[in-house]
DRENDO-1510 file (C-alpha; in Angstrom, 1 decimal, always signed):
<recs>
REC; n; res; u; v; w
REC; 1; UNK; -16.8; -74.0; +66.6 .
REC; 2; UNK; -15.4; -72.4; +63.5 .
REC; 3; UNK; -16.8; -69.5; +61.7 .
REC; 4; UNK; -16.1; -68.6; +58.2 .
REC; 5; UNK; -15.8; -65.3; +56.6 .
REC; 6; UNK; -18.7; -62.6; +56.9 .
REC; 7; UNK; -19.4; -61.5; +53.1 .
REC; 8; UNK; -18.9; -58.3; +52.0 .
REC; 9; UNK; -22.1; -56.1; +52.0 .
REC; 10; UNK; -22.4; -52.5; +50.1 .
REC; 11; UNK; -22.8; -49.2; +51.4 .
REC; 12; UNK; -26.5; -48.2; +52.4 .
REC; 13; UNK; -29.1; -47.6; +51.3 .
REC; 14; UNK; -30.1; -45.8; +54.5 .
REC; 15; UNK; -29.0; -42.2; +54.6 .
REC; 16; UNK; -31.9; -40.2; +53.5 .
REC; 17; UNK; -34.1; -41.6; +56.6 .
REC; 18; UNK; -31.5; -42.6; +59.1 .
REC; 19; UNK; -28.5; -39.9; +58.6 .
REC; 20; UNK; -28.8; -36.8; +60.8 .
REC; 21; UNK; -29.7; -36.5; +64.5 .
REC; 22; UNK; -27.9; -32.6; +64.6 .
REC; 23; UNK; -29.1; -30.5; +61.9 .
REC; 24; UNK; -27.4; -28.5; +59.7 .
REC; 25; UNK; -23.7; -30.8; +59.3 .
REC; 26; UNK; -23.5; -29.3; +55.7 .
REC; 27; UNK; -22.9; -26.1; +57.3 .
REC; 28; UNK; -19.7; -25.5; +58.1 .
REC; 29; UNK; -19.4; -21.6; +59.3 .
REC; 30; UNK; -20.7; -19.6; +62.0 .
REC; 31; UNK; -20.9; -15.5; +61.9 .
REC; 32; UNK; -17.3; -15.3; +63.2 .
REC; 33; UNK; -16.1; -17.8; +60.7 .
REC; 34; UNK; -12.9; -15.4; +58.6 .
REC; 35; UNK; -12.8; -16.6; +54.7 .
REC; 36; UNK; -15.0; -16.1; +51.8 .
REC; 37; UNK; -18.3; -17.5; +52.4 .
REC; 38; UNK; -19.1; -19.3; +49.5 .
REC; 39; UNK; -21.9; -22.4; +48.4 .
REC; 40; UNK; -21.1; -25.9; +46.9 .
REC; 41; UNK; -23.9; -27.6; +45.1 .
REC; 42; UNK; -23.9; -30.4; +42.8 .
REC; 43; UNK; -25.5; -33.7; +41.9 .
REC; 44; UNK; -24.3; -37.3; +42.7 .
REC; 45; UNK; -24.8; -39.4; +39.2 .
REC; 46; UNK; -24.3; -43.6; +38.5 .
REC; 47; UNK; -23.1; -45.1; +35.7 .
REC; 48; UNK; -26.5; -44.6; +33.7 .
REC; 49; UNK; -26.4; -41.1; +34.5 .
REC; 50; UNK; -29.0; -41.7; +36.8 .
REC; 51; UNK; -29.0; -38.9; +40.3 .
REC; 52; UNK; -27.8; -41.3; +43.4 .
REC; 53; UNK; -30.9; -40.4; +45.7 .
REC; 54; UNK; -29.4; -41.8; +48.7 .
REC; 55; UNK; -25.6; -41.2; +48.7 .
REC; 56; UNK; -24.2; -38.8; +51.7 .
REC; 57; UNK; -20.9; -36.5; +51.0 .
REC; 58; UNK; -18.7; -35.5; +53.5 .
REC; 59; UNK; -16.0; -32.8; +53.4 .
REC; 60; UNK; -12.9; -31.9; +54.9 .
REC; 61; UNK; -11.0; -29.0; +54.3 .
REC; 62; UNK; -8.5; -26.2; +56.1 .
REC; 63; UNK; -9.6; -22.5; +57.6 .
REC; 64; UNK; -8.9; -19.9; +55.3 .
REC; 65; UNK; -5.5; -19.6; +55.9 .
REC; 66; UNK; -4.8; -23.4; +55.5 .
REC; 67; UNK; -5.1; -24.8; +58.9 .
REC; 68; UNK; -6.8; -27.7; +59.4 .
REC; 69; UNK; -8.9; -27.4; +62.8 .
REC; 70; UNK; -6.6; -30.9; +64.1 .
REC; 71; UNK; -4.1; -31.2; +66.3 .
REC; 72; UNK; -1.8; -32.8; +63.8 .
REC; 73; UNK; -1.2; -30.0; +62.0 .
REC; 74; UNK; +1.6; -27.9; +62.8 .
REC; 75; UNK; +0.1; -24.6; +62.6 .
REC; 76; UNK; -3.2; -25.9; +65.0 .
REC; 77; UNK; -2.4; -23.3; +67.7 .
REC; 78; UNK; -3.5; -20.7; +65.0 .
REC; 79; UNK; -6.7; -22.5; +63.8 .
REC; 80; UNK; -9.7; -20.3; +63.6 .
REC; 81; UNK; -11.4; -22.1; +66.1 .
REC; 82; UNK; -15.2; -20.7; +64.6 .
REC; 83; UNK; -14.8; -23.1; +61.3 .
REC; 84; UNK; -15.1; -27.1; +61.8 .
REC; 85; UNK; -14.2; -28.1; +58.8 .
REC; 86; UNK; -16.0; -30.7; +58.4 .
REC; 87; UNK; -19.1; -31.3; +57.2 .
REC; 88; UNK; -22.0; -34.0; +55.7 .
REC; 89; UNK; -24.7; -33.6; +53.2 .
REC; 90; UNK; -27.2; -36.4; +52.3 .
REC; 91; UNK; -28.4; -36.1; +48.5 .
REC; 92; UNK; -32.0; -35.1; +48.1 .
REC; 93; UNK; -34.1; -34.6; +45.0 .
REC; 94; UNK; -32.9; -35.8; +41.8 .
REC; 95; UNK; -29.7; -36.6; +43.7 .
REC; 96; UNK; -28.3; -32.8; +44.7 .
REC; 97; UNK; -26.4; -32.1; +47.7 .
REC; 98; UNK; -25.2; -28.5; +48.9 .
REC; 99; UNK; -22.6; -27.5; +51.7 .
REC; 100; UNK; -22.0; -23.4; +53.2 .
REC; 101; UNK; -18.5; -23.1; +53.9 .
REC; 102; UNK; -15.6; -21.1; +53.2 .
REC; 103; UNK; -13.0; -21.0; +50.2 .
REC; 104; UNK; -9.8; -22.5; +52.2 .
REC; 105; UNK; -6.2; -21.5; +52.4 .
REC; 106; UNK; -3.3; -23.3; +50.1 .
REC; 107; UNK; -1.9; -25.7; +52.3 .
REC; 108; UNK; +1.9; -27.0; +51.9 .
REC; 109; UNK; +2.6; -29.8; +49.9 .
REC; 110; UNK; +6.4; -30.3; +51.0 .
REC; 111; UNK; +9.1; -28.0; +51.8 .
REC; 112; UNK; +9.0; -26.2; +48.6 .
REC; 113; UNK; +5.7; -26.1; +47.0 .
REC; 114; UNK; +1.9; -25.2; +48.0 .
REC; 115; UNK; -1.1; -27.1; +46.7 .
REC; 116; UNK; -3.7; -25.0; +45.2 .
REC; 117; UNK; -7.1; -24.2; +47.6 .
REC; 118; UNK; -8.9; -27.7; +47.6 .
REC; 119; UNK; -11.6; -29.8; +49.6 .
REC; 120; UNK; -11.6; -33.4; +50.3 .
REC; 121; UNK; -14.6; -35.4; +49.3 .
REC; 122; UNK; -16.1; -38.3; +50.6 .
REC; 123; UNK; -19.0; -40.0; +48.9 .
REC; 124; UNK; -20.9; -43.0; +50.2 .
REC; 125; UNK; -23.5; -44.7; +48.1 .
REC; 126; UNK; -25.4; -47.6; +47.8 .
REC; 127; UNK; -23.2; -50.6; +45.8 .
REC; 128; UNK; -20.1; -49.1; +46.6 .
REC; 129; UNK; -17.8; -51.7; +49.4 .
REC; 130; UNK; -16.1; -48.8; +50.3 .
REC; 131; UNK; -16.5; -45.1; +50.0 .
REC; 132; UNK; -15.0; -43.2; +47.3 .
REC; 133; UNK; -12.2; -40.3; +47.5 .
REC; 134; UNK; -11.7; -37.0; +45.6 .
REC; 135; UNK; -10.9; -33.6; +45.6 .
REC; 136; UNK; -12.7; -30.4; +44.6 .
REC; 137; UNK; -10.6; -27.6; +42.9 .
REC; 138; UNK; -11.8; -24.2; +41.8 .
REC; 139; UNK; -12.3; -23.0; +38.7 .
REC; 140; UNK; -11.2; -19.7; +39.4 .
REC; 141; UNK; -7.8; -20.5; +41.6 .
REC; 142; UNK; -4.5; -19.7; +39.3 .
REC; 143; UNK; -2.8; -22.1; +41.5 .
REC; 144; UNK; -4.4; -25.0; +39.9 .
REC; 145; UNK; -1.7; -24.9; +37.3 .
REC; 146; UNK; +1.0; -25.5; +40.0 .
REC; 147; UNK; -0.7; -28.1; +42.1 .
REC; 148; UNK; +1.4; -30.8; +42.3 .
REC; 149; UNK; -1.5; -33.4; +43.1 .
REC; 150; UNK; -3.4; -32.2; +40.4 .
REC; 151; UNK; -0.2; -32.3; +38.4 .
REC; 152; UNK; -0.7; -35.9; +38.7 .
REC; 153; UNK; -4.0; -36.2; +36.7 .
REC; 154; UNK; -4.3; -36.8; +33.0 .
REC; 155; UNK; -4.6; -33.4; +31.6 .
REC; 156; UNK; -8.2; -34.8; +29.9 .
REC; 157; UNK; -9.3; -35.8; +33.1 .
REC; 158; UNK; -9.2; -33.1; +35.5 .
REC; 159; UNK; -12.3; -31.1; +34.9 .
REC; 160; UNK; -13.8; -33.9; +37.0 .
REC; 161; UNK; -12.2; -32.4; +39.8 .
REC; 162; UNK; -12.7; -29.0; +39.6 .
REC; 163; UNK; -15.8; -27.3; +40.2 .
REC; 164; UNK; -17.4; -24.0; +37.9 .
REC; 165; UNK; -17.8; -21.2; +39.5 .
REC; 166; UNK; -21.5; -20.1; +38.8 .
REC; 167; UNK; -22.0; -16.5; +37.9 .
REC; 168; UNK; -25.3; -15.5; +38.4 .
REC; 169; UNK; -25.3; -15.7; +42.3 .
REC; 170; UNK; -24.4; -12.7; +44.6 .
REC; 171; UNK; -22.9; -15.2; +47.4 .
REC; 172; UNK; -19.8; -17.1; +45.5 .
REC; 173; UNK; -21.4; -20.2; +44.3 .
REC; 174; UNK; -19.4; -23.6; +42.6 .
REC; 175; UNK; -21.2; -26.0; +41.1 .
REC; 176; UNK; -19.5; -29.5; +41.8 .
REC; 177; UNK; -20.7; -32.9; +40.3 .
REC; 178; UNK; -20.0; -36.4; +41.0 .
REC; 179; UNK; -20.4; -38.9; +38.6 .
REC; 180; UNK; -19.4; -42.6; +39.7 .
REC; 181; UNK; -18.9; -44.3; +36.6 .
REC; 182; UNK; -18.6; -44.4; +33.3 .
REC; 183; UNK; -16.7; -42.0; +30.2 .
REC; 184; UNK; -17.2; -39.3; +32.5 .
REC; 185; UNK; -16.7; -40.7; +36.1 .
REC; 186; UNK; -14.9; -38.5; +38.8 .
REC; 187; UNK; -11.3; -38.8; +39.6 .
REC; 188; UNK; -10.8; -41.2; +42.6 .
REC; 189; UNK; -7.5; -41.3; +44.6 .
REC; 190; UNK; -6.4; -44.1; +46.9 .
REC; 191; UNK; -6.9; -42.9; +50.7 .
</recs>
């Protein structure tokens, strides 16, 4: 007997009712965590400019002196063991998400230069095949200038990648929003 190819099938949707059996994943940091405690909210938008009720985000990202908590990289021995660095956030009302974590350390990007303090996004939605890759930037990091990834970006398109520092909060708070399509859609990089 033969089979043919299974058909492709999108992403959820499922992650509001069916995402989390341990609480609090969009949490990264304990009481011991070192680092700037600081807030990322933002909203998950479609094409139509529509919120994306059921999309989850996840993020990966290094201690605050750059390490990521894996044993790949080369400075894992000095990890601060207290921060995961990882973490997942379902959207909620009018498509908003929110993650408690720490600003992170530059990390290298080759022998010679240091990419400005970012966090690797992951967003999964219903109609996507695939999930979607980005980064989130500071708005208040003078090394963005230098990044050499960032460097890469058309110089009109990379305020999709950073995130605003909102002012009116006493715990640092960045404001960070997705937008899957259209004029304004979100830088994507290739995995």
């Amino acid at each position: 007997m033969s089979f043919g190819q299974t058909p492709s099938q999108t992403v959820g949707p499922f992650f509001n009712y069916g995402l989390f059996t341990r609480p609090n994943l969009n949490n990264l940091v304990k009481d011991e965590t070192r680092g700037q405690r600081i807030n990322i909210i933002g909203q998950v938008i479609d094409g139509a400019g529509a919120p994306v009720l059921d999309a989850m985000l996840e993020i990966w990202q290094p201690d605050a002196n750059g390490i990521f908590n894996h044993p790949d990289d080369p400075r894992y021995a000095e990890v601060d063991t207290s921060f995961r660095g990882f973490g997942r956030s379902e959207t909620v009302d009018n498509g908003k998400f929110s993650f408690k974590t720490i600003k992170p350390g530059a990390i290298p990007f080759d022998s010679e230069r240091m990419q400005a303090p970012y966090i690797t996004v992951k967003v999964f939605a219903r109609g996507m095949l695939i999930h979607a890759h980005t980064r989130l930037y500071f708005s208040d990091e003078p090394a963005n200038e230098t990044d050499p990834v960032l460097a890469l970006v058309e110089a009109d398109r990379r305020h999709t990648l950073i995130a605003q520092r909102m002012e009116n909060s006493d715990l640092p708070t960045y404001c960070f929003n997705v937008v899957l399509q259209g004029e304004n859609e979100t830088v994507f990089f290739e995995p």
